[in-house]
Each structure stands twice: as C-alpha cells, then as structure tokens.
N, C-alpha and C positions, 0 to 999 in steps of 0.2 A: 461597685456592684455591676455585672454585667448585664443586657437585657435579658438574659436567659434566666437570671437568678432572678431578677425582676419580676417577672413572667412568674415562675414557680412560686414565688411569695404572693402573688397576687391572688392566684389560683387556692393558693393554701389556705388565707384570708378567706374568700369567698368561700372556699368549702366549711370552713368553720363557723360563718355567721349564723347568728338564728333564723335569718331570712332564707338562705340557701336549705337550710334544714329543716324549716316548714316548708319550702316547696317538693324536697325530697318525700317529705310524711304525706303532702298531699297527695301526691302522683303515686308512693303506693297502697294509701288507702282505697285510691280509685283501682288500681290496675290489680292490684292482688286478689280484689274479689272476684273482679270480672274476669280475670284469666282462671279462677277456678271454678267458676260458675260455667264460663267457656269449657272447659275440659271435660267437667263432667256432665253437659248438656252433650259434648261431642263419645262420649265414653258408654253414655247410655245407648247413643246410637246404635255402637259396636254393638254392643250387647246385647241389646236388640235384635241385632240383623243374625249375631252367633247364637244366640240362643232360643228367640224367642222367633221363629222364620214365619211358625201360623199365623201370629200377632202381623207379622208388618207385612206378609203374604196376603191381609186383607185389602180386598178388592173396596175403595171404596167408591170409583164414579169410573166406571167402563171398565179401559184395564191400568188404570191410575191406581194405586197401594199405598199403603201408609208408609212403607220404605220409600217412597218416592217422594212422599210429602216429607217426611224427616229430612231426606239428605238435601231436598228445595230448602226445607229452614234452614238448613246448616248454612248455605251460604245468605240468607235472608239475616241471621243471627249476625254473621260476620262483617254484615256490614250497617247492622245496628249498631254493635258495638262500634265500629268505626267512625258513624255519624254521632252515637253517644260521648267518645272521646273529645271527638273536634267539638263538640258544644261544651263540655267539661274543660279542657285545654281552656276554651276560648274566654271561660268566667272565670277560672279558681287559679290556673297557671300562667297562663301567659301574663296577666298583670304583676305579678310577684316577679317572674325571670325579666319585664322588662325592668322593674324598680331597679332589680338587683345588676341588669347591665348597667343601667343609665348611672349607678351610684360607681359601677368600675372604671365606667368613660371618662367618667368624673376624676377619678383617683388617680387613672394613666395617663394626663394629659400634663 
C-alpha cells in the first residue's frame, strides 16, 4: 500500500467514526442556528432601512438614529458571535478533535 492510499484510508476511517460524526452534529447544531439567527437579525436591518426610513430616521440622542444604532449592533453582534464560538469551540469541540487526533497519531505511527 502506498502512503497516499494510507492517507486516504485513514481519512476515510476518521470520517466514518462516531466520534468524527458527533463533532460534525455538534458544530452544526451550533452554527446552523447562529448563522440564521445572523441573517435574519442582518435582513431585518435591510428592511428596515428599505422600508421602514421614518422608524430608523428616528432621532434618538442629538443627531444619533436608530439606523445608526442597528448597523453599530451589527458589528457588536459579529463579534458576539465570534467571542460565543471561541468559548463554544473551546468546551464542546476542541476536546473531541483533540481525542480524535490523538487516537490517529496513535494509529500513523
């Protein structure tokens, strides 16, 4: 067997464990929601800004508007979710991708 085929069967292995396929189900229980949660927090914006101009036209502290305050969340949101991931990552994922390297180190050696 060459190392290339080596490689590809190891890979194949790994893709098929039940370990590799709980961390697949984890990461997109996590991300599935938050990217459509993301979308349509950013979609209401639009919406917003297209249809509803009186609404985010309003003046709330000097000449500061609620269009101003939404599109400030937008990037506050983004990097919520960002700092939410890496704490997410940090409990429920990366211990499972480490098990699951440490067990192919193990296997390739």
């Amino acid at each position: 067997m060459t190392a290339r085929q080596h490689d590809s069967s190891v890979y194949e292995q790994i893709q098929a464990s039940e370990q590799f396929q709980e961390l697949r189900r984890r990461f997109r229980a996590w991300a599935f929601p938050m990217t459509a949660a993301f979308l349509t927090w950013y979609l209401l914006y639009v919406i917003l800004s297209a249809w509803a101009r009186d609404f985010m036209g309003t003046k709330v502290i000097g000449n500061i508007n609620v269009a101003l305050i939404f599109g400030l969340l937008q990037f506050v949101s983004t990097f919520g979710i960002a700092w939410a991931y890496s704490r997410f990552a940090g409990r429920k994922l990366d211990p499972l991708a480490d098990e699951i390297r440490h067990e192919t180190e193990g296997k390739s050696e």
